[in-house]
C-alpha positions as CSV (number, residue, x, y, z in Angstrom):
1,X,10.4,-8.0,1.2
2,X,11.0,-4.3,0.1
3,X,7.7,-2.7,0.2
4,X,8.6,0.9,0.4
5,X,6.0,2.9,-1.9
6,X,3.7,0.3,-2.2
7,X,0.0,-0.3,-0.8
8,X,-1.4,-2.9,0.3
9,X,-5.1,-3.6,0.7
10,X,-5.9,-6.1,3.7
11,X,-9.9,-6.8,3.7
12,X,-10.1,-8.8,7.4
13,X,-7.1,-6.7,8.4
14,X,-9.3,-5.8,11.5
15,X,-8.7,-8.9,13.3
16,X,-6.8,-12.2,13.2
17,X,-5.0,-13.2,10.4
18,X,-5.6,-10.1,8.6
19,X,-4.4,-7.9,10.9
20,X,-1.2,-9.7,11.4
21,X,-0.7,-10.1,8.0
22,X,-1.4,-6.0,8.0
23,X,0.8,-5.9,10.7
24,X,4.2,-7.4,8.9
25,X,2.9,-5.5,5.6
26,X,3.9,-2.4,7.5
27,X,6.7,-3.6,8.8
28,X,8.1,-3.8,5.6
29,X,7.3,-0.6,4.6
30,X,4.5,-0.8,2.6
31,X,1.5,1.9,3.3
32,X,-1.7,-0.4,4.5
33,X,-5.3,-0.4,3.9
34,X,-6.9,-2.4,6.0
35,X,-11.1,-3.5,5.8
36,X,-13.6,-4.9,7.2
37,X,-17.1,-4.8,8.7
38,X,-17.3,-4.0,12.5
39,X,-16.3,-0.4,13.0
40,X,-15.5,-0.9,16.4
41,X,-12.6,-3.2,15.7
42,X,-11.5,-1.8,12.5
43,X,-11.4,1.5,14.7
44,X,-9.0,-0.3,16.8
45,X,-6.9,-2.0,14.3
46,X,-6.0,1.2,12.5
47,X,-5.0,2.9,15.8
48,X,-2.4,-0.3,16.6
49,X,-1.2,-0.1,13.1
50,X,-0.1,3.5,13.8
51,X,0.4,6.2,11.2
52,X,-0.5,6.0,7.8
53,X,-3.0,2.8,7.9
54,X,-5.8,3.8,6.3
55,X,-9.3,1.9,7.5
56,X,-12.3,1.7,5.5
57,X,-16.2,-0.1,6.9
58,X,-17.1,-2.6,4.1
59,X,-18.6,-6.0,3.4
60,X,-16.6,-7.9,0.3
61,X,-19.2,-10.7,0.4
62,X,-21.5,-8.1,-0.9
């Protein structure tokens, strides 16, 4: 896939799936926004996915 200038919004992307799926996003150059609900994690998520992930604290089932 050629992702270059795209985003991509990963709600989960903190853990699991998510975050792999995050993970191969980036790897194909697309810019990643990853969510989801424990800080703590999502904290830690961003700071594996490295430069220019973006991480935001929300709830979708809401």
């Amino acid at each position: 896939m050629k992702l270059q200038g795209k985003v991509a919004v990963v709600t989960g992307g903190n853990s699991g799936i998510g975050f792999s799926i995050a993970e191969e996003l980036k790897k194909e150059g697309a810019q990643v926004a990853i969510m989801g609900r424990n800080k703590k994690t999502l904290d830690e998520a961003k700071s594996k996915l490295g430069n220019g992930a973006v991480a935001h604290q929300g709830d979708v089932t809401k």
